[in-house]
VEXDREN-2710 file (C-alpha; in Angstrom, 1 decimal):
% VEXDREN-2710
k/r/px/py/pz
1/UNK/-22.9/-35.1/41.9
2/UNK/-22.7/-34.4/45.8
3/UNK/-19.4/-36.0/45.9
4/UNK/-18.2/-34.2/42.6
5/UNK/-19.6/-30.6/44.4
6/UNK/-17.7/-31.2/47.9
7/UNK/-14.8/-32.3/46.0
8/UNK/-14.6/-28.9/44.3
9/UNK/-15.1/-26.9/47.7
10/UNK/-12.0/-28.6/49.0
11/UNK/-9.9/-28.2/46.3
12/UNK/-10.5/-24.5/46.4
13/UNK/-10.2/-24.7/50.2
14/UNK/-6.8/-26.2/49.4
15/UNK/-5.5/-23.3/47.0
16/UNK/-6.6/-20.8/49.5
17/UNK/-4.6/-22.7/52.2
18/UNK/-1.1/-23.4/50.5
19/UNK/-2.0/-19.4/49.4
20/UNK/-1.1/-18.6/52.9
21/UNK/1.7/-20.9/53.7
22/UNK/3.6/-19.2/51.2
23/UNK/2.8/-16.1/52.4
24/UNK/3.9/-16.9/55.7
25/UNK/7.1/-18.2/54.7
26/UNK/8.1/-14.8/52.4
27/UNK/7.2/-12.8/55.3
28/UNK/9.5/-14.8/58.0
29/UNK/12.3/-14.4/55.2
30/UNK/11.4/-10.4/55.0
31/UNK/11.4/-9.9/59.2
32/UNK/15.2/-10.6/59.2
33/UNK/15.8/-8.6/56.3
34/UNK/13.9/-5.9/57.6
35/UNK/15.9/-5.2/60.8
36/UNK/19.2/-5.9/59.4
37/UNK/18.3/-3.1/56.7
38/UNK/17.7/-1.0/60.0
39/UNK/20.1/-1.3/61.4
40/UNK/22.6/-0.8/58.4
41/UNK/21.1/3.1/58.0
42/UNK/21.7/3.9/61.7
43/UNK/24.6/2.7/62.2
44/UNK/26.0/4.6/59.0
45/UNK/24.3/7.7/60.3
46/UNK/26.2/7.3/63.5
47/UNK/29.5/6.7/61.9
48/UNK/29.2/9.4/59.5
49/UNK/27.8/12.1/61.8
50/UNK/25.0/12.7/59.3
51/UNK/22.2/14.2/61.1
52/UNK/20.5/15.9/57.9
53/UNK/22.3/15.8/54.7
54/UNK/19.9/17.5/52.8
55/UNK/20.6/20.5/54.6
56/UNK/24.1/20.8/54.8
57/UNK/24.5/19.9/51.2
58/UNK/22.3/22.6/50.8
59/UNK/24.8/25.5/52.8
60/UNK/27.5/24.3/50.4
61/UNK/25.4/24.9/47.4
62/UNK/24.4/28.1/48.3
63/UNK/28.1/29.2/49.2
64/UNK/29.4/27.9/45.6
65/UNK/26.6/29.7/43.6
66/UNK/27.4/33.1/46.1
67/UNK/31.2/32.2/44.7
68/UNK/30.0/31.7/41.2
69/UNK/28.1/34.7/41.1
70/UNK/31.4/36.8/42.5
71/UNK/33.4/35.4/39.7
72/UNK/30.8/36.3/37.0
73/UNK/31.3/39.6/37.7
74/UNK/34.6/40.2/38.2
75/UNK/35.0/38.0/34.4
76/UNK/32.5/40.9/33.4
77/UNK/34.6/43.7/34.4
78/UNK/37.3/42.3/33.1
79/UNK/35.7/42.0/29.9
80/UNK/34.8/45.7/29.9
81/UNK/37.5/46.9/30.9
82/UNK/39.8/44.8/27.9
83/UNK/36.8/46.3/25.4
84/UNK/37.2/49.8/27.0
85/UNK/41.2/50.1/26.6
86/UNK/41.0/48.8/22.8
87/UNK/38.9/51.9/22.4
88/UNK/40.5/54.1/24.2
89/UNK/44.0/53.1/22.8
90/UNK/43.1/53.3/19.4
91/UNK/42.8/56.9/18.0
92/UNK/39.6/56.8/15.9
93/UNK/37.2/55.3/18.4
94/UNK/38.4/56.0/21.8
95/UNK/35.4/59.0/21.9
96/UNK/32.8/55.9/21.5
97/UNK/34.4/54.4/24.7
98/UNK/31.3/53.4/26.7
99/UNK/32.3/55.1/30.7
100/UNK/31.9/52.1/33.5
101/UNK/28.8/54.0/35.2
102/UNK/26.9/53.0/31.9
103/UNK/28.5/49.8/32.1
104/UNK/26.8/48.8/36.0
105/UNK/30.9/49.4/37.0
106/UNK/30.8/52.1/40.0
107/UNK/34.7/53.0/40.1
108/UNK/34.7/57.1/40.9
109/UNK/38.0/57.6/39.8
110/UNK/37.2/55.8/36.5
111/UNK/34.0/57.5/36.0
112/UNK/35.6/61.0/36.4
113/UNK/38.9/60.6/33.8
114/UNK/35.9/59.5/31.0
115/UNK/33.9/62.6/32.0
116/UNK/36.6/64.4/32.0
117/UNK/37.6/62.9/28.7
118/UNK/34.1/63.7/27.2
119/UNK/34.4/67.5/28.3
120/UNK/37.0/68.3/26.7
121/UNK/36.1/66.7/23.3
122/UNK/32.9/68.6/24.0
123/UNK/35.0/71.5/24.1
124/UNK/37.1/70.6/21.3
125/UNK/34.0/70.5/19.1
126/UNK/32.8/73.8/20.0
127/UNK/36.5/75.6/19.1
128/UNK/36.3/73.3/15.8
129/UNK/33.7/74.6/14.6
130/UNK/35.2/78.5/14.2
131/UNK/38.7/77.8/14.8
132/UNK/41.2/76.3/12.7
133/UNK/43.5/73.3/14.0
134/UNK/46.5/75.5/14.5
135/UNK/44.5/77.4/17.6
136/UNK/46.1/77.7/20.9
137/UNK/43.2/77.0/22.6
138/UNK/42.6/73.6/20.3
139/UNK/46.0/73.0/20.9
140/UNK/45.9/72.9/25.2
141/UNK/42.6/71.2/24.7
142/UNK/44.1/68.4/22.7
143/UNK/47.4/68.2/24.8
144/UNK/45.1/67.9/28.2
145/UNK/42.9/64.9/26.1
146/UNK/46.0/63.2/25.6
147/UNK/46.8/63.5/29.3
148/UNK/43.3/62.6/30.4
149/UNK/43.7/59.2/27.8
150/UNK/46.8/58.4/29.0
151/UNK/45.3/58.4/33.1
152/UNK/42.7/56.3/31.4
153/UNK/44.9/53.6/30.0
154/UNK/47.2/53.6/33.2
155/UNK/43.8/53.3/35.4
156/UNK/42.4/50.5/33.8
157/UNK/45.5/48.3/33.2
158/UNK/45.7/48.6/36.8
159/UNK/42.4/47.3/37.1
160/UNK/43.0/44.5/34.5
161/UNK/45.2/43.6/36.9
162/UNK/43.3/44.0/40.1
163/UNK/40.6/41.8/38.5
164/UNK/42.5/39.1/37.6
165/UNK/44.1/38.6/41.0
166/UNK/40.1/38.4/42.3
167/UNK/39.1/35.9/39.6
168/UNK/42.0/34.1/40.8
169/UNK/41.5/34.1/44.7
170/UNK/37.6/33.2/44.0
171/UNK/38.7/29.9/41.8
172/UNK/40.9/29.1/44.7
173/UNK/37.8/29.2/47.0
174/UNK/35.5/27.6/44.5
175/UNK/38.1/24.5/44.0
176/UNK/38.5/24.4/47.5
177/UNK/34.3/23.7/48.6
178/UNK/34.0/22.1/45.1
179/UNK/36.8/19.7/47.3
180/UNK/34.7/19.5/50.0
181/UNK/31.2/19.1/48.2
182/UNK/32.9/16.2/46.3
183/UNK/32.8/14.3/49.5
184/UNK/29.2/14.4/50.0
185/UNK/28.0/12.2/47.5
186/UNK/29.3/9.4/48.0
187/UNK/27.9/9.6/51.6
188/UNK/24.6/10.6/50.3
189/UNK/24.9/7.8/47.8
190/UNK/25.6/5.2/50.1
191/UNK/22.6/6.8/52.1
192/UNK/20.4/6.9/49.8
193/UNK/21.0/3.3/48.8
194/UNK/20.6/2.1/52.6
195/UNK/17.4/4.2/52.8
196/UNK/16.1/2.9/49.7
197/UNK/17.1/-1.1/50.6
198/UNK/14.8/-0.2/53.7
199/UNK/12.0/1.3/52.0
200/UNK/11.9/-1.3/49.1
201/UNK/11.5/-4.3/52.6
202/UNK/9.5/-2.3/54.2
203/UNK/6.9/-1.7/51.4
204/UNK/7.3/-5.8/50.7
205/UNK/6.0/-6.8/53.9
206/UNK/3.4/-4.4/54.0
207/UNK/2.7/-6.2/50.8
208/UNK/2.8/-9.8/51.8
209/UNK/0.4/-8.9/55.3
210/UNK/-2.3/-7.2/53.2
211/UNK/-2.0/-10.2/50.3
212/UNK/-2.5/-12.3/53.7
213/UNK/-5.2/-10.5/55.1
214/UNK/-7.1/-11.0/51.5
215/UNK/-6.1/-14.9/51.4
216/UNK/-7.8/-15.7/54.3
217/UNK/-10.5/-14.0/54.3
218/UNK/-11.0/-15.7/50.7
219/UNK/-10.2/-18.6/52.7
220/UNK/-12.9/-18.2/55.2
221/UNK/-15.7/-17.4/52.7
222/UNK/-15.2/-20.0/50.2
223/UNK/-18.3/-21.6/48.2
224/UNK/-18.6/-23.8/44.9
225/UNK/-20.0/-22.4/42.3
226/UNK/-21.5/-25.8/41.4
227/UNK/-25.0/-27.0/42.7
228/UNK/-27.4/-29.9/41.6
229/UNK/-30.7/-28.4/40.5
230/UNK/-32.6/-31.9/39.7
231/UNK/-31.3/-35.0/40.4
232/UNK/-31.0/-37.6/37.5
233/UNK/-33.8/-40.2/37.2
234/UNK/-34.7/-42.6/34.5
235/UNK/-38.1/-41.9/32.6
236/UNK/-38.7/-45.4/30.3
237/UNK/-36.6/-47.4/28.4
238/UNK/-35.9/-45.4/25.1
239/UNK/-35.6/-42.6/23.3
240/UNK/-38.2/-39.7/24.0
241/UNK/-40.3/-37.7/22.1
242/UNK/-38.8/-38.8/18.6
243/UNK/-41.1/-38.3/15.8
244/UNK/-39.9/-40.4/12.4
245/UNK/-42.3/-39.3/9.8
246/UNK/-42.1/-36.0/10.4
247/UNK/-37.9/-36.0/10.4
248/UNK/-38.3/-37.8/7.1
249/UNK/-41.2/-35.3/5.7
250/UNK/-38.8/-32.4/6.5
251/UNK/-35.8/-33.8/5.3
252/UNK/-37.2/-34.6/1.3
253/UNK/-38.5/-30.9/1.8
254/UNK/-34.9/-29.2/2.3
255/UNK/-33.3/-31.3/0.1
256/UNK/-35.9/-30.2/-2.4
257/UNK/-35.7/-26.5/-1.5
258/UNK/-32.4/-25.9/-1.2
259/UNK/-31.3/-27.6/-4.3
260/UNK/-33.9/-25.4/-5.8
261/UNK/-33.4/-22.0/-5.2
262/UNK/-29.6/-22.6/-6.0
263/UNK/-30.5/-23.3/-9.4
264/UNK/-32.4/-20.4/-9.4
265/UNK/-30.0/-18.2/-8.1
266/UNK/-27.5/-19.5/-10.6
267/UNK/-30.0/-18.7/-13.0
268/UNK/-30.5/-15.4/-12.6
269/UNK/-26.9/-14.8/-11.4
270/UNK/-25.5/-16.1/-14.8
271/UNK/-26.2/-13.7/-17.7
272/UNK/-24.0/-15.6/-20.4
273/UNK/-25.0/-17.6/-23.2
274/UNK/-25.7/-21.4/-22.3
275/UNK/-26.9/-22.8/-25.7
276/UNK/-29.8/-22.4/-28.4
277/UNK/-33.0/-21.7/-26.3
278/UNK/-30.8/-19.2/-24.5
279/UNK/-30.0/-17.6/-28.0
280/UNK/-32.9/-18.1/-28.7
281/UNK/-34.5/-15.6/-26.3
282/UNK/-32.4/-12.7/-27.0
283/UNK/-32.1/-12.7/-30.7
284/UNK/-34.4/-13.5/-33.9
285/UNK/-31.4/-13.8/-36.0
286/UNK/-31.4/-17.6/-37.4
287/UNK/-29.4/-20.4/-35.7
288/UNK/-26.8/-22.1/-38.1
289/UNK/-24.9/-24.1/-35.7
290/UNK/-22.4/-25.2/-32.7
291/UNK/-18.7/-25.9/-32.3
292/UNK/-17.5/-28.7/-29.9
293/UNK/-15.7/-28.0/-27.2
294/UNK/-12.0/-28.6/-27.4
295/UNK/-8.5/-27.3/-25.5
296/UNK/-5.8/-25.0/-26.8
297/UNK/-4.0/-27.5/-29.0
298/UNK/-7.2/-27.7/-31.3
299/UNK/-6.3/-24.9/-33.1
300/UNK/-6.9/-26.3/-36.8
301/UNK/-8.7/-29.2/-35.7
302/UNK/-10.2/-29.6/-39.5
303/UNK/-6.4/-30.3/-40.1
304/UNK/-4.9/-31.8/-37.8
305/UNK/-7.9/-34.3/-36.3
306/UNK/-10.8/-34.5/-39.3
307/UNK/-12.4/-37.4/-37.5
308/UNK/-12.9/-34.8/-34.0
309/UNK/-16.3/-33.7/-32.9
310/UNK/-14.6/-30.1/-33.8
311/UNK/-14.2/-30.8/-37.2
312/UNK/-17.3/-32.4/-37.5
313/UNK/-19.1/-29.0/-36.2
314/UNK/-17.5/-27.0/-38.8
315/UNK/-18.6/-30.0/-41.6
316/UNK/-21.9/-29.6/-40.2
317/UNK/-21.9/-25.7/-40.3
318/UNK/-20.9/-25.0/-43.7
319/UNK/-23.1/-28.3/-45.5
320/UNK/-25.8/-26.0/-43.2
321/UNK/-24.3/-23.0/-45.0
322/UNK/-24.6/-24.3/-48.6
323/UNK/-27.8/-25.6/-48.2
324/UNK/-29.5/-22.1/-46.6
325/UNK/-27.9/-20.3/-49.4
326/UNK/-28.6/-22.5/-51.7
327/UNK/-30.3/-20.3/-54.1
328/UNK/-28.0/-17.3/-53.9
329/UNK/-24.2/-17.4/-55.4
330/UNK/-22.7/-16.5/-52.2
331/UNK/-18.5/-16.3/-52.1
332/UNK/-17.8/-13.7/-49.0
333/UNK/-18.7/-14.9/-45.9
334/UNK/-17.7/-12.8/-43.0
335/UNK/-16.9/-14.2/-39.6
336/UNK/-17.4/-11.5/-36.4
337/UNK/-18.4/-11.8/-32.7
338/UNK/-19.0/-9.1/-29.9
339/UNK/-16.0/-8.9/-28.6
340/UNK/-12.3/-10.1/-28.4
341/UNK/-11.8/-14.0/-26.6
342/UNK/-15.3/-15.8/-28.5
343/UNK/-13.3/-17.4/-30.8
344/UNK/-14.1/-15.5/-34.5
345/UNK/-10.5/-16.1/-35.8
346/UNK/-10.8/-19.9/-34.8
347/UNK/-14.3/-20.4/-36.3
348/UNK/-12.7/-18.4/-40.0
349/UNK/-9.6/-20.5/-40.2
350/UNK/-11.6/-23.3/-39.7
351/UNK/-14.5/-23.2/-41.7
352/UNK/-12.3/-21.6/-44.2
353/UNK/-10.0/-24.9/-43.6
354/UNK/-13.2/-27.0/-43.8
355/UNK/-13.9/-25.6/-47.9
356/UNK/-10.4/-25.7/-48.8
357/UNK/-10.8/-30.0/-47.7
358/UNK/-14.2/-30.4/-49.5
359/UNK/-12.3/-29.0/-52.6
360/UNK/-13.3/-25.6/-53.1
361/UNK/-10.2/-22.8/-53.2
362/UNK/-10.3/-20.8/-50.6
363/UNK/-8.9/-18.0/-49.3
364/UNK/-9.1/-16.3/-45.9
365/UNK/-8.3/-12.6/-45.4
366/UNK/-7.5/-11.1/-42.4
367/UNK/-8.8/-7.8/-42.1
368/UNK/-8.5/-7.1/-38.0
369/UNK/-5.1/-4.8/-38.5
370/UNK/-5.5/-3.6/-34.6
371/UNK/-4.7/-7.2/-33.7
372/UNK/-3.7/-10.0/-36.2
373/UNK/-3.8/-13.4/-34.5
374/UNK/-3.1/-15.7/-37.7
375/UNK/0.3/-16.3/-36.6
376/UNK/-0.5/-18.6/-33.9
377/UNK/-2.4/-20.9/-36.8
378/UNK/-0.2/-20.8/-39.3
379/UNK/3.3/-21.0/-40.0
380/UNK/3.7/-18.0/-42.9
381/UNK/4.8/-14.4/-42.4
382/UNK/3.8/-11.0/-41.6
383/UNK/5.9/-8.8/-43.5
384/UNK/3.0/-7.7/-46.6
385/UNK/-0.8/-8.4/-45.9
386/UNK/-3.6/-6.4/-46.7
387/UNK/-2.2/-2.9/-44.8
388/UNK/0.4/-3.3/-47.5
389/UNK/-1.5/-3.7/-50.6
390/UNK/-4.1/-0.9/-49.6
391/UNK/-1.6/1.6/-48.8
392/UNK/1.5/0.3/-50.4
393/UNK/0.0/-0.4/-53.3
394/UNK/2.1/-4.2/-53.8
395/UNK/0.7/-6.7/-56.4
396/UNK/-1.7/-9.1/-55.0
397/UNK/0.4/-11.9/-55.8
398/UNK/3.0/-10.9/-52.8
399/UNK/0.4/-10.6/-50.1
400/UNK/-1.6/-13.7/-50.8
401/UNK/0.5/-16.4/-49.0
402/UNK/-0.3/-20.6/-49.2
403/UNK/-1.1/-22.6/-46.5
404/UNK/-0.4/-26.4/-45.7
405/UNK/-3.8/-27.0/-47.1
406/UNK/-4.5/-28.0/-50.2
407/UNK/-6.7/-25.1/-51.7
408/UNK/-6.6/-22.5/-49.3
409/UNK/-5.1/-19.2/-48.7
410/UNK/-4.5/-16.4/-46.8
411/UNK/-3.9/-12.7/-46.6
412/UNK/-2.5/-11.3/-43.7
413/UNK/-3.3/-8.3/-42.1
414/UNK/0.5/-7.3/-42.6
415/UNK/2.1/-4.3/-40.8
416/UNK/-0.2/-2.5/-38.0
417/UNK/-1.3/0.8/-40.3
418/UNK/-2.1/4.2/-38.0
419/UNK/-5.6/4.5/-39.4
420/UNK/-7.3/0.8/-39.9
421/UNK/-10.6/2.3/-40.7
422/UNK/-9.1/4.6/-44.0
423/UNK/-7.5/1.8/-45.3
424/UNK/-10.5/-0.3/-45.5
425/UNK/-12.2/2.3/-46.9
426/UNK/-9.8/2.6/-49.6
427/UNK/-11.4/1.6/-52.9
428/UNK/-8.9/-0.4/-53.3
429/UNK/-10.3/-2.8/-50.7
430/UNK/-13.5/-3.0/-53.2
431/UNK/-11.3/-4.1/-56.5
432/UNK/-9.0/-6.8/-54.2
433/UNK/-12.7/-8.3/-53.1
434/UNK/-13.2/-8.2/-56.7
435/UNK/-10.3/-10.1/-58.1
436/UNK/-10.7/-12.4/-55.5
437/UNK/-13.8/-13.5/-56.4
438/UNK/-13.0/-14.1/-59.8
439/UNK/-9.4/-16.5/-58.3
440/UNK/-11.6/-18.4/-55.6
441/UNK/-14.7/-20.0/-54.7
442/UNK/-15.0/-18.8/-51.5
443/UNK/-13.2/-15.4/-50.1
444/UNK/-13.6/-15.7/-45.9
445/UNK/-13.2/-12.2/-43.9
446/UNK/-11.6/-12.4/-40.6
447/UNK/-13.3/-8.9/-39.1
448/UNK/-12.9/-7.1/-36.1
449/UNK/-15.2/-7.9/-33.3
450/UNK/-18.3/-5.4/-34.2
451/UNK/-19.2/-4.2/-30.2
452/UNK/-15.4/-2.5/-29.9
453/UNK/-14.8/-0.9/-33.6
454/UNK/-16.0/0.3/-36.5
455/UNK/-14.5/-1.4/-39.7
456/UNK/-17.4/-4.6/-39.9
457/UNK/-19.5/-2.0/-40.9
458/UNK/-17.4/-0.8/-43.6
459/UNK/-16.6/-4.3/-44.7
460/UNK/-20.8/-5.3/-44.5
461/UNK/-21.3/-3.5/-47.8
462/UNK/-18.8/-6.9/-49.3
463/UNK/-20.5/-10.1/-47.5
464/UNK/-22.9/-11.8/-49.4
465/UNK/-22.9/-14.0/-46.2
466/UNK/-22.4/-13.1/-42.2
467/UNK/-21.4/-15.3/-39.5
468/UNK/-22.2/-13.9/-35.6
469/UNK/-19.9/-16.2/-33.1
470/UNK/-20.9/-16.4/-29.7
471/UNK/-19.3/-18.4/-27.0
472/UNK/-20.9/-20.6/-24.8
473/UNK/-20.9/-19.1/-21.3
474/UNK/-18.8/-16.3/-22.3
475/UNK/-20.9/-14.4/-24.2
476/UNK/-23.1/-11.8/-22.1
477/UNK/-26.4/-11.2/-23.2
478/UNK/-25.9/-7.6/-23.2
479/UNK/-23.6/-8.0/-25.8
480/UNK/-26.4/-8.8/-28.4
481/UNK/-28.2/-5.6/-28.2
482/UNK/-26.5/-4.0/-31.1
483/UNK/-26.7/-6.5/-33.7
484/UNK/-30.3/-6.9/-32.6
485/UNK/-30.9/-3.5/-33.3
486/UNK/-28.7/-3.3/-36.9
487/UNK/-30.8/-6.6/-37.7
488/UNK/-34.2/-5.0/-36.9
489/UNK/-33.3/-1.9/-39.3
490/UNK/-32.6/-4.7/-41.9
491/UNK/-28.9/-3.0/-42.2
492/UNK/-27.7/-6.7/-41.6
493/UNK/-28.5/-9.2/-44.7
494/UNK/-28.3/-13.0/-44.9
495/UNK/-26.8/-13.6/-41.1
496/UNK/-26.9/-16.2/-38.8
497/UNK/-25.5/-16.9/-35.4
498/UNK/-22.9/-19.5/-34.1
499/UNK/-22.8/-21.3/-30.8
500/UNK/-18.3/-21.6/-30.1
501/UNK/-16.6/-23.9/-27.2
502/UNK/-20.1/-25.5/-26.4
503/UNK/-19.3/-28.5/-23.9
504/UNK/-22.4/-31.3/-24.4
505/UNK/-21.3/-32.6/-21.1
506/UNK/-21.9/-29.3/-19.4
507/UNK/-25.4/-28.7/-21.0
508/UNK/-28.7/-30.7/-21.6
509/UNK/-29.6/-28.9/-24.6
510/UNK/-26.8/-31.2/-26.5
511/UNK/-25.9/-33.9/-23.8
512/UNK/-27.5/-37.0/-26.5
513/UNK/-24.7/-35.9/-28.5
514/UNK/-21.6/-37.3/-26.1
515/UNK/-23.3/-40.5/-27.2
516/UNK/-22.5/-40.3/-30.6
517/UNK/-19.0/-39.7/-29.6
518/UNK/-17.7/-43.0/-31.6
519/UNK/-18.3/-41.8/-34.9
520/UNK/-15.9/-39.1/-34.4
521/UNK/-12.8/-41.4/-33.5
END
């Protein structure tokens, strides 16, 4: 540490040091270059007979603006006296002609013709006024305003004249110390340039001796900044102060803590439905079943994979069905949910797909008109549905459309209608539900989701049976309150509640059941 402290002075020693032979070698280079920029300026002074510049530039400047000044007037007069001869010359306004003493021009023989001139229109206005045009008197006075204009126009020609010979002699004096300023820039330039080469050395080596002056006094004064405040001894032969039991202890405690309170906080953060005890807890409504989780392409899974854990929900659902309603002739089951994305229109075609296989016709209706989705499960086509028997009137047989299941089924909504909610309160709606049931075993209702519109109420009065779809952790809580209430007033009959898109891997409720995952290969 002693050696690794001196070793740090030095090296600082060492900047400071080579700091100063640099120093000293810039201001050996600026000593020449200071003297030869000397010498430059005096010897140009000398040649040049320059004693102050400033000043006789100075004289000049003042003669051409004296010069300038001369000419500005003269122009002036010039100008007046052009303005003043139009006037006079012309025979309607030459009594507005303005006389040179107004102007600032002091010409006496000019300034007596015009008052001249305006005495005897004076006069003439006088005579006018009780005297007719063919009066002597008017007559002399007109002949001697004539006269008078006439002296007028000669007089100021004559000036015109005059003036512009001035102008002319004073741009021959301006061009000729415009000439001789000319010639002083360039020796001012070259001055200033020499004076400022000077100036710009001089201020360097000041420079350079005060950055000196700071570098060794930096020099002299050096210290490290580094300094042993105990030196290094050994104390035993192993670690110190380490306590085993008590690492340990506090480990199992954090890894119990922390671990803990995220599951809490996930807990409470996490307000969606995550299986039956959660239902449980929000509603009294009975518990009919759950649907597998699957992906996009399950879309008729009854169909298309009847061996699936899918299509064994929706076996298990509606056996559940028949056996809970049992003792009632049920035919209209209704399928809703609380809003759009929990998987309603998947869990009606299904189910619906699931009778139709067990043997009993079917048919599924599709009464959300504000947006149909049964395009996407099966390959028929929009053009009449159920908007176009209610309001069109069309015989049932060209809006009930089969399916590539045996047995079932299906009415479109059809074309989007304005007003969804008239239509379905058409009476109409009541005798197609009628017919229906006399045609099938089992009529299943597509409705709109009952937390955004109204019609599941209208279409209530028809189910013998309702189906509630919630979707495992999509479903908020929340979105329960409303049925809760409608089933507490007993305006809801004979419903129960459906689990969609439950994963058992994702949830311990169900999580024996991925062990029974053979039986549905």
């Amino acid at each position: 540490m002693e050696t690794y402290v001196k070793r740090d002075l030095d090296e600082k020693n060492m900047n400071g040091q080579k700091t100063l032979e640099f120093i000293d070698s810039q201001i050996a280079t600026l000593t020449d270059s200071l003297r030869q920029s000397k010498q430059a300026l005096s010897t140009f002074r000398s040649t040049n007979r320059i004693a102050n510049i400033d000043m006789q530039s100075n004289i000049s400047y003042e003669k051409m603006a004296q010069l300038e000044m001369e000419r500005s007037k003269l122009t002036t007069e010039k100008q007046y006296y052009v303005t003043v001869l139009d006037q006079i010359e012309d025979d309607e306004s030459f009594t507005q002609a303005v006389s040179p003493a107004v102007a600032g021009i002091q010409n006496p023989n000019l300034a007596n013709l015009f008052n001249e001139l305006s005495r005897l229109n004076q006069q003439k206005a006088s005579y006018s006024v009780s005297a007719t045009a063919e009066n002597p008197r008017i007559r002399v006075i007109e002949s001697e305003i004539k006269s008078t204009r006439n002296a007028i126009i000669a007089n100021i020609r004559n000036l015109v004249r005059s003036t512009d010979i001035s102008i002319a002699n004073v741009d021959k004096r301006i061009n000729q110390l415009e000439s001789s300023i000319a010639k002083v820039p360039e020796n001012e330039r070259r001055l200033m340039e020499l004076q400022s080469q000077a100036d710009f050395v001089n201020k360097k080596y000041d420079f350079l001796l005060e950055k000196r002056a700071e570098a060794a006094i930096a020099l002299a004064t050096n210290t490290t900044d580094k300094k042993v405040v105990d030196k290094a001894a050994m104390w035993g032969a192993g670690p110190v102060n380490v306590k085993p039991k008590m690492i340990f202890m506090l480990a199992f405690i954090l890894g119990l803590i922390i671990p803990a309170a995220l599951i809490v906080l996930l807990d409470n953060v996490d307000n969606t439905i995550q299986g039956k005890n959660d239902l449980n807890n929000v509603t009294n409504i009975p518990f009919l079943g759950v649907i597998a989780h699957g992906t996009k392409a399950d879309k008729l899974a009854v169909k298309n994979n009847p061996r699936s854990a899918i299509a064994e929900s929706f076996r298990s659902i509606r056996i559940n069905l028949q056996y809970l309603m049992s003792e009632t002739d049920f035919k209209i089951v209704g399928v809703t949910s609380s809003v759009s994305g929990e998987g309603k229109t998947f869990t009606s075609v299904n189910l619906s797909s699931e009778m139709a296989m067990a043997g009993k016709r079917t048919i599924l209706i599709e009464s959300d008109m504000r947006k149909p989705t049964f395009s996407k499960y099966f390959n028929t086509h929009n053009a009449a549905g159920l908007s176009s028997y209610l309001s069109q009137g069309l015989p049932l047989e060209e809006v009930i459309q089969k399916t590539d299941i045996e047995n079932l089924d299906i009415i479109s909504c059809g074309p989007i209608p304005d007003n969804a909610i008239k239509l379905l309160e058409h009476k109409r709606m009541a005798e197609l539900i009628a017919k229906l049931k006399e045609q099938y075993e089992y009529v299943v209702i597509d409705t709109p989701p009952i937390g955004f519109v109204a019609e599941y109420f209208i279409l209530m009065k028809h189910m013998d049976v309702n189906l509630y779809v919630v979707k495992h952790k999509y479903t908020s809580k929340d979105m329960l309150t409303q049925v809760n209430e409608l089933y507490a007033a007993r305006k809801l009959k004979n419903i129960y509640m459906v689990i969609n898109d439950l994963d058992y891997n994702n949830t311990y409720e169900y999580g024996y059941k991925k062990k029974g995952s053979y039986y549905y290969v």
